[in-house]
C-alpha positions in Angstrom: 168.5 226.2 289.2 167.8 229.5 287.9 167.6 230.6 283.9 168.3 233.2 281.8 167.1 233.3 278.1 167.7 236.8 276.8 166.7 237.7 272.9 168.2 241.0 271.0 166.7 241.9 267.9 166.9 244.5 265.5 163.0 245.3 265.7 162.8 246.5 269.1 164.6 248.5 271.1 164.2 246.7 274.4 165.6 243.5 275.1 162.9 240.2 276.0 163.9 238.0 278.7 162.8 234.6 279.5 163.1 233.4 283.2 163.1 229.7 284.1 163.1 228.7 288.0 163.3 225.1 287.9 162.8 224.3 291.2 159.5 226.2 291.6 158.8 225.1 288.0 157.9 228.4 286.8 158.5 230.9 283.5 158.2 234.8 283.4 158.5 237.1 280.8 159.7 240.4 280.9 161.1 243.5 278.6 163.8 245.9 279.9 165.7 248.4 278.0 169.0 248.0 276.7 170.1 250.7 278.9 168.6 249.0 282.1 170.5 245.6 280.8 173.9 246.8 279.8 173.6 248.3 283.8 172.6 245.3 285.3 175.8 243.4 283.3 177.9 246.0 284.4 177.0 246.1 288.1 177.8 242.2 287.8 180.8 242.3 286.3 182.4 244.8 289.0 180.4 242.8 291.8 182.3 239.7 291.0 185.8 241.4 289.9 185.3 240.6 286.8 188.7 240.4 284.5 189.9 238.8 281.3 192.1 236.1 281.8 195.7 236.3 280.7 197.0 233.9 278.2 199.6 231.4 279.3 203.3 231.1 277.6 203.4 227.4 277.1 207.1 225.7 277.4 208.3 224.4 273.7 207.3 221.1 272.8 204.6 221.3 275.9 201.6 218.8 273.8 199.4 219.4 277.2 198.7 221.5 279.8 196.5 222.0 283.0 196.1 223.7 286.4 194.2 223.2 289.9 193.9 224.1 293.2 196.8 222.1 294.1 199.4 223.4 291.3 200.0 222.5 287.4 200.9 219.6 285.0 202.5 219.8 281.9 202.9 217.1 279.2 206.3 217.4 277.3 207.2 215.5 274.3 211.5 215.1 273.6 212.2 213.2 270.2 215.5 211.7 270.1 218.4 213.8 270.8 222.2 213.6 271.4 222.9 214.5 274.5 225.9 214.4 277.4 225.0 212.4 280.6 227.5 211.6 283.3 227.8 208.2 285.4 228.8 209.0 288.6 228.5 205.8 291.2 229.0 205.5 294.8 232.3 203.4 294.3 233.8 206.1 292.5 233.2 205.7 289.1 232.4 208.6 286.5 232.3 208.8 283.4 230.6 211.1 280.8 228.8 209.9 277.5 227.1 211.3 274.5 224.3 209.5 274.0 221.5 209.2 271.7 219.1 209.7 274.4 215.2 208.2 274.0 212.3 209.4 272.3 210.5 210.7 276.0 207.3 211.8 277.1 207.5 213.8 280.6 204.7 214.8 282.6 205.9 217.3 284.7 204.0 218.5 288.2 204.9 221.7 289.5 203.7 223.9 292.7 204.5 227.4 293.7 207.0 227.9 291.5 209.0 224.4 292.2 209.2 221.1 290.2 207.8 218.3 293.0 207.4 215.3 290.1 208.1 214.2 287.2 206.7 210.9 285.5 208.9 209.9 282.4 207.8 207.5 279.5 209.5 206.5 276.3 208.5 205.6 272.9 209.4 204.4 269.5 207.4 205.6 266.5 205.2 208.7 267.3 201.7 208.1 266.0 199.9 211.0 268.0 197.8 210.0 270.4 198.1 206.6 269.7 201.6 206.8 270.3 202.5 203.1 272.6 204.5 204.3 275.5 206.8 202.1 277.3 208.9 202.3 280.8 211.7 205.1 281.0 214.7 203.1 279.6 217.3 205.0 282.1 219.3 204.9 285.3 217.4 206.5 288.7 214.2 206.4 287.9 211.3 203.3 287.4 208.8 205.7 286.3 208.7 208.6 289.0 212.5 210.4 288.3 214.8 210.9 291.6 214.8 214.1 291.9 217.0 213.7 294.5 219.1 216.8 296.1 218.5 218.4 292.2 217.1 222.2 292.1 213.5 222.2 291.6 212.6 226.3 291.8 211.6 227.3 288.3 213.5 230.4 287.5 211.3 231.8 284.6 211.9 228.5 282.4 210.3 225.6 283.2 212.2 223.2 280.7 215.6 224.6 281.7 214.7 223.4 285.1 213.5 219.9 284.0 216.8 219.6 282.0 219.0 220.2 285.3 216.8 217.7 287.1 217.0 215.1 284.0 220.3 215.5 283.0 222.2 215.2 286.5 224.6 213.0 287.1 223.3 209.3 287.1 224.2 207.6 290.3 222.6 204.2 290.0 225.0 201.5 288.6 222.4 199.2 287.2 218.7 200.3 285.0 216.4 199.0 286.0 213.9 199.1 282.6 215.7 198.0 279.8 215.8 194.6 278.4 219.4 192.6 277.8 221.4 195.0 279.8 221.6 195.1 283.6 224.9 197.7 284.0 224.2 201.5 283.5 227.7 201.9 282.0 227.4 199.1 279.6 224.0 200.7 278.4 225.0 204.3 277.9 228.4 202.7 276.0 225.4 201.1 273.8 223.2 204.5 273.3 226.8 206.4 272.6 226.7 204.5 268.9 223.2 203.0 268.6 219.5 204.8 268.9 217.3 202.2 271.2 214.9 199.4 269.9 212.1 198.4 270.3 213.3 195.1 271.9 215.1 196.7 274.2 212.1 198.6 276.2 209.0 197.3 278.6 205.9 198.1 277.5 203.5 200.1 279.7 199.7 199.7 279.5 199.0 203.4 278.3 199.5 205.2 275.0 200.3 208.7 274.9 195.6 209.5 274.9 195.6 207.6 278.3 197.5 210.4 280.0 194.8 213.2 279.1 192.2 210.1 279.9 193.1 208.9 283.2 190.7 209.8 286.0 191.8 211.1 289.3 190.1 212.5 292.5 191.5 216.1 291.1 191.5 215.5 287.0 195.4 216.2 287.3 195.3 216.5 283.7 
């Protein structure tokens, strides 16, 4: 490896620089003029196609955000909200309900320009990064959400898009993650006049800091 140490004072008009090669193990020192250095920089910069990157326009409510070769991740937090989901089963029942839907956590995976997963936790009392998160309390999902047949291009708003995908019609007539109830339509009749407790939901092994923790081959996050 190859090292730079450059000093600028106001005593001198040339600019000292210190270079280390550590692999040959060896220091040189030499004085150039600011004129000679601001060239140098400015060859590099167009060399490599230098540009300042543009800031990003995060989504509202987005507590975490990152991108890689294979696409971004963002972290939304949803408190607590009223909100109309429908039942509609394969035997022919539907039925639509305003509901006090979960305090939810979404991570949210997206590739040129489309939605491809979305992992979904719930909690109870928000305590930051400490937050204890628990399995998603609904109907069609376990933790991954069926996306199903749902539209997944992002048309310049990525939470409108996750709203469509969340909020489509329910088609599985029994939830799989909540405690005491076994029938989706007996537990959206319960959110319709109660907020979910604590009793209720199955606790996962991560709070909300073992998301941005958790190690993967491609540090998703």
């Amino acid at each position: 490896m190859k090292e730079l140490i450059i000093r600028i004072t106001d005593i001198s008009e040339d600019i000292e620089i210190l270079k280390c090669d550590h692999f040959l193990e060896s220091i040189t020192e030499k004085k150039i003029s600011f004129e000679a250095f601001a060239k140098v920089i400015k060859e590099r910069i167009e060399k490599n196609n230098y540009s300042i990157p543009k800031p990003i326009l995060l989504p509202k409510n987005c507590i975490g955000f990152n991108v890689n070769k294979y696409g971004e991740c963002y972290v939304i937090h949803q408190p607590e909200h009223k909100r109309f989901v429908t039942l509609a089963t394969n035997d022919g029942f539907t039925k639509a309900y305003k509901i006090n839907y979960p305090n939810s956590i979404f991570v949210v995976n997206v590739a040129a320009g489309k939605i491809t997963n979305i992992t979904h936790y719930m909690y109870v009392k928000w305590l930051d990064m400490k937050t204890q998160l628990y399995y998603p309390a609904m109907p069609n999902t376990t933790l991954d959400i069926c996306i199903g047949g749902a539209e997944r291009t992002i048309d310049g708003d990525l939470l409108s898009t996750l709203e469509s995908i969340i909020y489509a019609p329910y088609s599985h007539t029994t939830v799989d993650n909540v405690k005491s109830f076994r029938k989706s339509k007996d537990y959206f009749e319960y959110l319709t006049k109660n907020h979910i407790e604590k009793k209720y939901l199955k606790k996962h092994d991560f709070l909300l800091e073992d998301i941005f923790n958790a190690e993967d081959e491609e540090d998703e996050l």
